[in-house]
N, C-alpha and C positions, 0 to 999 in steps of 0.2 A: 384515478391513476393509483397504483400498486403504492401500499404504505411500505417501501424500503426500510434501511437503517442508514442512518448517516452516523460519519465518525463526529467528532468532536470539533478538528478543525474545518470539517463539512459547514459543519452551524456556523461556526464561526465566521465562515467565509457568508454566509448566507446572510448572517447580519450586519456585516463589514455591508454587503451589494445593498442589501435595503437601506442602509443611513447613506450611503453616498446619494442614491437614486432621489432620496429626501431632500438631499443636502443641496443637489443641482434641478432642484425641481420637475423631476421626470415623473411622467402620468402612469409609471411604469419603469419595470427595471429592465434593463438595457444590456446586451451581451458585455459590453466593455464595463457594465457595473459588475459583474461577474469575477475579472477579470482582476480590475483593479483592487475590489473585495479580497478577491483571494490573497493578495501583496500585504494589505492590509495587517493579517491574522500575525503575521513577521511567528513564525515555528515552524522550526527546523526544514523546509525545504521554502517551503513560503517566505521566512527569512532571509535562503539565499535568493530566492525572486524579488525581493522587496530591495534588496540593494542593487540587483540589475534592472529594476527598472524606473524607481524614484527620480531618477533626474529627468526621464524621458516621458512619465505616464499622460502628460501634458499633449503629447503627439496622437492619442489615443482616440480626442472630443472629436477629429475631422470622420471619423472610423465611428463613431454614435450618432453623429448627427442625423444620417441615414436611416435609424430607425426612429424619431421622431414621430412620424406621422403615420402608424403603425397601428392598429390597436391592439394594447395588449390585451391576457388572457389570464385568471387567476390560475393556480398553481399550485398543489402541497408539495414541499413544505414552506414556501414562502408566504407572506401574511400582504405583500403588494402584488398586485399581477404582473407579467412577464413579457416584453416586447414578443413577436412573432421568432426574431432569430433567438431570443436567451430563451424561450421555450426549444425552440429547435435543440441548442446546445443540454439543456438539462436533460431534456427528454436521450440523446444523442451519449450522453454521461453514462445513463440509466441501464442502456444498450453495452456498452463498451465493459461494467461492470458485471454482467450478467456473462460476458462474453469469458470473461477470466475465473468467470466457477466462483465469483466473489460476492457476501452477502451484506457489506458495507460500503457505500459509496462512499468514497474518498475524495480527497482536494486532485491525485495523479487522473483519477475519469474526468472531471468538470476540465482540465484544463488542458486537455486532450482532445476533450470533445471542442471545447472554444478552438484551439487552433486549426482544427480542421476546418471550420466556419470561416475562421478569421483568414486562412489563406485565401479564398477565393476573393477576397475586395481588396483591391491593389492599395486602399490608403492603410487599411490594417498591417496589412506585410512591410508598407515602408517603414509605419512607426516599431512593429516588431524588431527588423531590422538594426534600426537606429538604436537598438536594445539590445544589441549579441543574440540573436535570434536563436542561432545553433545552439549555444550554451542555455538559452533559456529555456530553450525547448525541452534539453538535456535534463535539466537539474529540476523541471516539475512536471516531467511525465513518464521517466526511463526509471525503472528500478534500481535500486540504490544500495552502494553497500553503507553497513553501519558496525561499531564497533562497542563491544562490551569489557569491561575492567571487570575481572574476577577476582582476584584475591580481595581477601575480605565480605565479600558479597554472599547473603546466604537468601536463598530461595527454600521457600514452602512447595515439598512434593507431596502433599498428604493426597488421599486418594481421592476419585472422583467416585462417585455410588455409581457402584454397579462397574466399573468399569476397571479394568488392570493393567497399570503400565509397567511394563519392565523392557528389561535391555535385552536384548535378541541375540541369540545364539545360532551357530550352524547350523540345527536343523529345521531354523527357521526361516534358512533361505528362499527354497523354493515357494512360500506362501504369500513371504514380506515383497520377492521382486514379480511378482505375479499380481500381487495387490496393487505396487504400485505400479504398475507398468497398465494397468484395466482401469485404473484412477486416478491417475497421475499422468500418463503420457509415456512415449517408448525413451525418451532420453531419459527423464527422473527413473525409471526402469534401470537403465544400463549405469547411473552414477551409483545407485542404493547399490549394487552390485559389486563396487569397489569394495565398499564393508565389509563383505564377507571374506576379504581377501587380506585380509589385518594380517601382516608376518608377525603382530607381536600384540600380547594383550588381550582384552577382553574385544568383541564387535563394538564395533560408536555406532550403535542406533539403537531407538528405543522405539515399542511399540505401545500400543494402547490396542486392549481388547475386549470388546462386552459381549458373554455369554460364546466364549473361545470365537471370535467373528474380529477381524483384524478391523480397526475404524479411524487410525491413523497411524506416523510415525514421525520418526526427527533422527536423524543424522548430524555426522559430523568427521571431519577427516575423510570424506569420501570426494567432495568434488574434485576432480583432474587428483586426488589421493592428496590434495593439500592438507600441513598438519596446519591447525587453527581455526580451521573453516566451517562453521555453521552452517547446516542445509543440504540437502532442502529437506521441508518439515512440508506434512500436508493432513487434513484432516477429513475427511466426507463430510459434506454439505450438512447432514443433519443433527451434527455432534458440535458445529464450529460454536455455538454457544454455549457448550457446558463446562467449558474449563479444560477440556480435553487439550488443545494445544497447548494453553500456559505451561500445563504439567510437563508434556511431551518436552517443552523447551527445557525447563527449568531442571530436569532431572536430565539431558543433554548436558547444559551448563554445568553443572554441580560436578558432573562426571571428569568435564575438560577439566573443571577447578581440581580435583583432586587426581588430575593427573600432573599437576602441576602449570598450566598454562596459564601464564599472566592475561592474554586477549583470548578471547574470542570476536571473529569478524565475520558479521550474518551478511552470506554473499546474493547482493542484489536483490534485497528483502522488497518485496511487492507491501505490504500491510507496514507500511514506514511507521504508524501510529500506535500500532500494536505494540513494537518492538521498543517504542519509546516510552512506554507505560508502564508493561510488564517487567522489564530487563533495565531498565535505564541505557538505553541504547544508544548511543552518538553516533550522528549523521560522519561520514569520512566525506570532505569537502572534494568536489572532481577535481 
């Protein structure tokens, strides 16, 4: 199988599912080790999963017992092998992450891919249920907004080699909503396009360029024209590892800070991990 990248709270969740699967003597790890693993990791969204569903994960064992007799299947990056459905579900994660142009598997694929699984068995969905299912659903697989404190806060924009970020000007419209609208999609297209419509001030976007070739950018004050709003930032698939977005953001950031904006609020950030690393970014509770 393809050696991915997992985030941080990937592993995390990954070792949480191996010691339970130990801990309840399973021959193999078990969708519902998965599951409960992931509750386990308690950050920032995980955390809000672990309080909705600590009093109920007990509901869970009638929803495992079923794969029991199963045999499992070894697995990277797991060090136990995998009942038949938590290979389904991983495998199923792997898919959903590829699907969003994304080069990290996250804790929102695994647990997106489990609920799709776990709807079809009527004992999984009751104990879901008996969890606030809707809100749980909600809070670890729906994009998320988050919120950054700026004053005081000073970010590193030094350069990346080889590459130039700077803030975008008019006649840099027709390139920047053509880039992103062929890389991004026809709606991120039509928001980047608000920018260029600033009644007052400099553009709030910034580009990143290697060898005059546009390879990402970052916005702000453009979605629906809200002031405050971070996003959307987007970078080509083969840049997302060189520092290319941190920059993009952080010279964003720095820009809102010296316009005077006590927040910035990153609307419905997909890379919840990122944004909590680089930025010290706080989950906004739904």
């Amino acid at each position: 199988m393809e050696r991915y990248r997992l985030t941080g709270k990937v592993k995390k969740l990954i070792a949480e599912a191996e010691r339970i699967a130990e801990r309840k003597n399973h021959r193999f790890i078990q969708s519902v080790d998965l599951f409960i693993g992931a509750s386990q990791v308690k950050e920032g969204t995980l955390l809000e999963m672990h309080h909705l569903v600590e009093e109920n994960v007990h509901l869970l064992d009638e929803y495992g017992a079923h794969e029991k007799n199963e045999c499992g299947q070894g697995s990277w990056p797991f060090s136990l092998p995998l009942s038949a459905e938590a290979r389904t579900i991983w495998m199923s994660a792997v898919e959903i992450m590829k699907r969003y142009n994304q080069i990290y598997l996250n804790e929102g694929h695994v647990l997106k891919a489990f609920f799709r699984v776990a709807e079809k068995e009527e004992s999984a969905l009751s104990a879901l249920r008996a969890m606030d299912y809707e809100k749980l659903y909600q809070t670890v697989t729906a994009a998320r907004d988050l919120i950054v404190y700026l004053p005081g806060s000073e970010w590193n924009v030094e350069k990346v080699p080889s590459v130039n970020i700077r803030q975008a000007s008019t006649e840099d419209r027709e390139d920047v909503v053509s880039f992103v609208r062929s890389r991004f999609g026809e709606e991120w297209g039509r928001t980047i396009q608000n920018g260029f419509s600033t009644p007052s001030g400099g553009i709030p976007i910034f580009i990143a360029e290697e060898d005059g070739e546009l390879i990402g950018f970052a916005a702000f004050d453009v979605y629906l024209k809200k002031k405050g709003v971070y996003g959307p930032m987007g970078v080509i698939p083969e840049h997302r590892e060189s520092g290319v977005g941190k920059k993009l953001l952080y010279a964003a950031l720095n820009e809102m800070k010296n316009q005077d904006y006590m927040y910035a609020v990153l609307k419905e950030a997909g890379p919840v991990e990122f944004y909590e690393k680089v930025c010290d970014a706080k989950l906004i509770p739904l």
